[in-house]
Each structure stands twice: as C-alpha cells, then as structure tokens.
C-alpha positions in Angstrom: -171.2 -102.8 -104.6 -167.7 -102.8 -104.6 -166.3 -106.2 -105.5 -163.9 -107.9 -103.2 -160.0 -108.3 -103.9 -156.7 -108.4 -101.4 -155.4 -104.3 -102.2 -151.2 -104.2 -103.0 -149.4 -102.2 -100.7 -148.8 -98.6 -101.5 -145.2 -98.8 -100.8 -142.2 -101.7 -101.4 -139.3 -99.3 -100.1 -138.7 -97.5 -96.8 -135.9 -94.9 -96.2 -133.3 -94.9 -93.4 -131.9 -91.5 -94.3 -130.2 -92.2 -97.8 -130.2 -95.7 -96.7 -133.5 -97.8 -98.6 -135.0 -100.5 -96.6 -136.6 -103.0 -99.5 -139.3 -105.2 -98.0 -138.5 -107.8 -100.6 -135.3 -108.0 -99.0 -137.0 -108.1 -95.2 -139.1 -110.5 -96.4 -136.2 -113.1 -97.1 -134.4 -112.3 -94.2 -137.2 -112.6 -92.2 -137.6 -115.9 -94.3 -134.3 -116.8 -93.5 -134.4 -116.2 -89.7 -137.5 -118.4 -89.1 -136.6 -121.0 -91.1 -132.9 -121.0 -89.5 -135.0 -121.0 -85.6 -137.4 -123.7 -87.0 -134.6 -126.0 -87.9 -132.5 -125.5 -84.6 -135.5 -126.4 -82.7 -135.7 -129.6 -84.7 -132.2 -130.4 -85.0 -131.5 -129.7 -81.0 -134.8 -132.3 -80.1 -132.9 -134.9 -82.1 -129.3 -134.3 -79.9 -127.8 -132.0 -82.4 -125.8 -128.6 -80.7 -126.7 -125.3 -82.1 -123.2 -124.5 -83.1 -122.8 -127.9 -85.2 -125.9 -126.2 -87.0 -125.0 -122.9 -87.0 -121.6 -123.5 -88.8 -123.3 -125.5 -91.0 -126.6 -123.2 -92.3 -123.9 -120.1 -92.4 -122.6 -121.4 -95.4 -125.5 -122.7 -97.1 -127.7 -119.8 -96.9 -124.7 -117.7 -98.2 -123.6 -120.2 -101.2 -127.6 -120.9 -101.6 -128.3 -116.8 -102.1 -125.2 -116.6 -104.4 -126.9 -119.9 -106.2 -130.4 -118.1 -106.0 -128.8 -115.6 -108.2 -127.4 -117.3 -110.5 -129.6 -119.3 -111.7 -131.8 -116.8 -112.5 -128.8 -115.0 -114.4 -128.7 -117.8 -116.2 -132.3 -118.1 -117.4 -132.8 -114.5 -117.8 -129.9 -113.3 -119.4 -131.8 -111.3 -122.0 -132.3 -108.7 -119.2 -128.6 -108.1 -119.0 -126.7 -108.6 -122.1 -127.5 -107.6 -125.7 -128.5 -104.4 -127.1 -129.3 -101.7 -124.5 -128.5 -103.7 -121.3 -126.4 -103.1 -119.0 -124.5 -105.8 -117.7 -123.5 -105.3 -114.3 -127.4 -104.9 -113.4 -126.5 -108.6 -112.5 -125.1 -107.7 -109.4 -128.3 -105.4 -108.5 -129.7 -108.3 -106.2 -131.9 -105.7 -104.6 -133.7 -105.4 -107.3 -134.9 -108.6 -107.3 -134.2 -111.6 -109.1 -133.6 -115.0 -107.1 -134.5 -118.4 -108.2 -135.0 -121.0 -105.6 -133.8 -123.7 -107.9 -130.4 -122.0 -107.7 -130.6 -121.2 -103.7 -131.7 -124.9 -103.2 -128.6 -126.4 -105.2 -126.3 -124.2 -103.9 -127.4 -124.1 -100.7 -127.3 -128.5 -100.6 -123.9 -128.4 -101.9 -122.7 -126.3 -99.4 -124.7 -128.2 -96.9 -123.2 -131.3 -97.6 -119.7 -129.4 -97.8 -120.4 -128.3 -94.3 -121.1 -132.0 -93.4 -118.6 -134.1 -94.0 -116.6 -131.3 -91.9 -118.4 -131.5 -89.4 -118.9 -135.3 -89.4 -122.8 -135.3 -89.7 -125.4 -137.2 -92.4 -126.2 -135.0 -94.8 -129.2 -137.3 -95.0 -130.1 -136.4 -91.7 -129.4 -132.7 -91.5 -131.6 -132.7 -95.2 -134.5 -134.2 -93.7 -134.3 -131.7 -90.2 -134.1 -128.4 -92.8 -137.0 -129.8 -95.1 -140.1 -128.3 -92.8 -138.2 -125.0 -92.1 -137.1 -124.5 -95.6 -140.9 -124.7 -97.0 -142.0 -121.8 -94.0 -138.7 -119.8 -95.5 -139.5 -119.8 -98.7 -143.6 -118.6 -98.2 -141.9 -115.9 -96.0 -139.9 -115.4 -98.8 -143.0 -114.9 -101.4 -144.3 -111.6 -99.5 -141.2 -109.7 -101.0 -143.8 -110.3 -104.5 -146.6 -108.8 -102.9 -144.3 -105.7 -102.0 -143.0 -105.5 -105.4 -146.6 -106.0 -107.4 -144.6 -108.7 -109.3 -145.3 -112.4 -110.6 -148.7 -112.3 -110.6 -151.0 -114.7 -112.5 -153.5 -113.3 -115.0 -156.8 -111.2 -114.8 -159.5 -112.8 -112.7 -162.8 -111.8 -110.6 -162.8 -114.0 -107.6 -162.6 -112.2 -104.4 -159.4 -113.1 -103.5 -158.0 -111.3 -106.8 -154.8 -109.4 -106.3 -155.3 -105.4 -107.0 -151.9 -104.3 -109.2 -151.3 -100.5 -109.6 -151.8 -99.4 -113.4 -147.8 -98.6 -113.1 -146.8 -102.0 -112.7 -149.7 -104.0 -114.9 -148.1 -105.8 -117.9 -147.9 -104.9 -121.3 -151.5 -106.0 -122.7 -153.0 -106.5 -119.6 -153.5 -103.1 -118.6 -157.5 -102.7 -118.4 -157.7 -105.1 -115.8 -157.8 -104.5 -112.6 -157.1 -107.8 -110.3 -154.8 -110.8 -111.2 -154.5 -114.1 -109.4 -152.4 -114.0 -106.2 -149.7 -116.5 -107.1 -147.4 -115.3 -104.0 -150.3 -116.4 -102.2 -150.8 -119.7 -103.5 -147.1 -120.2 -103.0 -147.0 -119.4 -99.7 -149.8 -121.2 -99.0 -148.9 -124.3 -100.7 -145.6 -124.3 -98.8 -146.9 -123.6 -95.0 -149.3 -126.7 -95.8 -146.6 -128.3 -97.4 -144.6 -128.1 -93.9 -147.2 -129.6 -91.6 -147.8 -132.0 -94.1 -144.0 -133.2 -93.8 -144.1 -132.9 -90.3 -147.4 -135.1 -89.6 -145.6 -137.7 -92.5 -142.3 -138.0 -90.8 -144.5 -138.8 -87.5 -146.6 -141.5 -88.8 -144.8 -143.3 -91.2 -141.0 -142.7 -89.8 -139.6 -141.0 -92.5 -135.8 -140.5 -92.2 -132.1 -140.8 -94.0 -133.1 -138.2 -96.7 -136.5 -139.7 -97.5 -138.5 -136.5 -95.8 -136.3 -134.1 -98.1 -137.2 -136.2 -101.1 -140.8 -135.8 -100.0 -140.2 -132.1 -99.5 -138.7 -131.9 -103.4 -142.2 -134.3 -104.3 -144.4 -131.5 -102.6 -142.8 -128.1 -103.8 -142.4 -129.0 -107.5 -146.0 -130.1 -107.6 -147.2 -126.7 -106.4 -144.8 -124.9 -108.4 -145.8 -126.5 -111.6 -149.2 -125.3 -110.8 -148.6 -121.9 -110.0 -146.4 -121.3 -113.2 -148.8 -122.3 -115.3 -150.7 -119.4 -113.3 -148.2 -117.0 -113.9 -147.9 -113.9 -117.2 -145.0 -112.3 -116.4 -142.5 -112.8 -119.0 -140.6 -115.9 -119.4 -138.9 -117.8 -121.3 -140.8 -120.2 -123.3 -140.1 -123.7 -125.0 -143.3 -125.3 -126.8 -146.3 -122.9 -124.9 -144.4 -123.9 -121.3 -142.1 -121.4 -119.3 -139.0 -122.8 -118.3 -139.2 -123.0 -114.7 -142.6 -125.1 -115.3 -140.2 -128.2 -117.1 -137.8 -127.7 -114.3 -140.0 -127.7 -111.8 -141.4 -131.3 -113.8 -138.1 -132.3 -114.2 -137.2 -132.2 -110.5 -140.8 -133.7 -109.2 -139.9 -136.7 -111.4 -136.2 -137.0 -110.3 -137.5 -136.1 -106.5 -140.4 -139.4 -106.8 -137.5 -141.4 -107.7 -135.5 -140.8 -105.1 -138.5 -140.8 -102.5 -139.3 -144.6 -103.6 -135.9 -145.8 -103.7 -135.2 -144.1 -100.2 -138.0 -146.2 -99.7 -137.0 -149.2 -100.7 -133.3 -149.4 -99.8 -133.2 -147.1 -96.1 -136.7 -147.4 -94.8 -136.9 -146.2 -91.3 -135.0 -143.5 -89.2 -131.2 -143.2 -88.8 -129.7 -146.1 -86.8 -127.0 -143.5 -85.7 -127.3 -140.4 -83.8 -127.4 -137.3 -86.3 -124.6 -135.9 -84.5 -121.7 -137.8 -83.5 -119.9 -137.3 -79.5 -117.8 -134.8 -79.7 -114.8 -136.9 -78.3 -115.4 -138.9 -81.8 -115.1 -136.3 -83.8 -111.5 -135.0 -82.4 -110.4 -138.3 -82.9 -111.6 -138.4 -86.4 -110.7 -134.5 -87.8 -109.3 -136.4 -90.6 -111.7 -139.0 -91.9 -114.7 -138.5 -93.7 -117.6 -139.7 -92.1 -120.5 -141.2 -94.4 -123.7 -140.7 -94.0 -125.9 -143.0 -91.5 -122.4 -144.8 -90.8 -120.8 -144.8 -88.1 -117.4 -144.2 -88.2 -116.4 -147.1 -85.5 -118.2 -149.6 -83.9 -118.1 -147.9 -81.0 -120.3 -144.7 -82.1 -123.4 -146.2 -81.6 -122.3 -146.6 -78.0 -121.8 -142.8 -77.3 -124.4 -140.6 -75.2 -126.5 -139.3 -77.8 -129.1 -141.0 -78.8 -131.8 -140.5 -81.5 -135.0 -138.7 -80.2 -138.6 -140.2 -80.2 -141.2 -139.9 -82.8 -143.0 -137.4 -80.6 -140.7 -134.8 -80.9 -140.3 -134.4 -84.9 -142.2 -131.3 -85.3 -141.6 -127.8 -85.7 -141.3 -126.7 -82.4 -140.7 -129.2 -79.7 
C-alpha cells in the first residue's frame, strides 16, 4: 500500500510570454491583499475611514517588504558576499528570501510614521492589524510549498511533505517525505487569529495589548517550527538564529503584554480616529496615542464600536 503524504506541486513558475509568474510571489500578494481587506473591515467597524487606512498600510507594507529583505540580508550574508558570490543577488527578491522579523519592524515603524501624520494611536491601529497580519503571513507560507523550501526533516506520518530529489538537502537525499513546516506555520497563524479575535471579545483587549498578544502567539509557534526545520542556518550553540530571536521577542512581547496590562487595561477611551474637522485644526501637532488632543475630542461623532463587532469580518 502506498503510504500517505501531501505531494509538492510540480511547478513554482508560470510564464506570461517572457514574463515569469512566481507563486511565491502570488502567494504574498495574495497575503497581502487579504490581510489589507481583513484589517479595513476591522478598522471601518471601529469608525475608522478606509482612506485614513489605506494611506497608512501603503507605506508599511512597502517599508515592511524592504525590511523583510533586509533582515534576511543581514543574517544570510554568506550567500552573497565572499568567495564565488555575487553580490547584487541581494536585490533578486524573486528569488526568495524575506524574513518577517524585518517586514514586522519595518513595517511598525512605518506604521507609526504613518500615525502621528495622520493623527491616529498607533496602539490602536497595532491592535486592528494584529488578526489580519497572522492570516497574511500563513498566506504568505504557501510561496514554501511552491518552492519545496524550508522543510523540517525526514518523517513517516501521513501528513509528510513529498520533496523532489532536485531540491532534497545535501545528506538527506534518500528520504522521501519531510515535515510540512509551511503547514504548521500557517496553521499556527490562522488559529492564532481566531484566537486574538475571541480574546479581544472576552477580555477587552485594547491600546496595543492585542498586538502584544499577537507577538506572544507567533514567536511561540515559530520557536517550535525552527527547531523543526534543516535547511541551513546559521547556528550559535546547536540553535539557529531565528529560534533565539524568535525567544528573544516572545520574552520582550510577555513583557509588554503584562504591563499593557497593568498600566492601560481596557479599550481606548478615545475614538481610534479623530473627526476630521480636528485634524485640520491640528495639521501641526502631534497627536499621542489614546490622548486626545483637546478636551473637546471625546465630544466629536465618532464613537468607539461595541465588543460585538471586534472580529474579522463584521
């Protein structure tokens, strides 16, 4: 009998003429796009407008790909400088090659860059992109699938990932099936969105404290699936880099949750978008976040939604 195992596709690339259509690249734009509808829908049940949102997300995604990039640059630089590399292979983003510790950094700096423009919490907008940002990223993960990269290492279980002999690792090449990591990932993260969804509903989480949950949840699955993981890496003391980041971060993210805790519980007092007529009067000022800029703000026609509408789609 044939054992059971989740086959790899047989191709990664279409053509368009000369023109090749990567679906590692259609998978994060098609991460992207759902994750950018999933967080409109949020932010528009809480009184935001779309085009508050929309300037905002345009930048972040861009600065967080550029990020993305970078960081993995950064942590992989033996694969473009030193003896028989070439260089400018950096700027091959199609060929994959993005870490989502960089997109996340990036992307929150421009974020809050985009904020204090446009007058709104960053706190706020952090906790609205946290569920959408989990389904972008396991999206995100099929591009791996595509590519027959980042697997974990040889099992039997019927969910084993078939690899093609051309793109086994060195060593590992009588083996047929590897763990699906991409799967676990994406798993992890879809469950890791209802999960901060249902939270936020029950226990009122707000001003930045469902992001810091979101940082809680990811880096606790990630650690897992790295230690999963064969591809090559680099390594300090048995463990791959990304697995002390990703510890790093879960510890610096549990902080942050309790002390969010602690010092903001509850939901913003303010609406998470301020009237319009505010804002012209402002265009100078820098608005903090979950303060209002007068005393009067509190007063305008926007108010903060219900409890029964935090979820991904009203």
């Amino acid at each position: 009998m044939t054992p059971l195992f989740i086959p790899s596709p047989s191709v990664g690339v279409w053509y368009l003429g000369p023109i090749p259509i990567r679906a590692y690249a259609l998978s994060i734009i098609a991460g992207i796009v759902l994750g950018w509808w999933i967080t409109g829908r949020r932010w528009r049940a809480r009184g935001g407008t779309q085009e508050t949102l929309d300037g905002i997300l345009i930048w972040a995604v861009l600065v967080g790909i550029v990020g993305a990039r970078i960081y993995h640059v950064i942590t992989d630089a033996e694969l473009y400088f030193g003896p028989g590399r070439t260089w400018y292979r950096m700027f091959y983003i199609w060929e994959g090659g993005l870490g989502i510790w960089g997109a996340v950094a990036g992307g929150a700096l421009a974020a809050w860059w985009g904020c204090r423009r446009a007058h709104v919490s960053f706190a706020s907008l952090a906790d609205v992109v946290a569920p959408g940002l989990l389904v972008a990223q396991a999206v995100g993960r099929i591009g791996n699938y595509f590519n027959q990269e980042l697997y974990g290492g040889p099992t039997t279980l019927p969910w084993g990932l078939e690899i093609d002999p051309a793109h086994r690792l060195i060593g590992y090449e009588q083996y047929a099936t590897y763990h699906p990591t991409f799967l676990y990932e994406l798993l992890w993260c879809l469950l890791g969105a209802a999960v901060l969804v249902l939270v936020e509903r029950r226990l009122r989480l707000g001003r930045g404290k469902l992001f810091a949950a979101y940082i809680v949840w990811y880096t606790l699955g990630r650690f897992w699936v790295e230690g999963l993981r064969i591809d090559p890496a680099n390594r300090f003391g048995g463990f791959r880099l990304n697995s002390y980041t990703s510890l790093i971060v879960f510890v610096a993210g549990a902080v942050l949750l309790v002390a969010l805790l602690v010092t903001r519980p509850g939901l913003s007092p303010v609406p998470i978008e301020p009237p319009r007529e505010l804002v012209i009067g402002e265009a100078d000022d820098d608005a903090p976040d979950d303060v209002p800029a007068s005393g009067e703000r509190g007063s305008g026609s926007v108010t903060p939604p219900d409890e029964g509408r935090d979820e991904l789609s009203p």
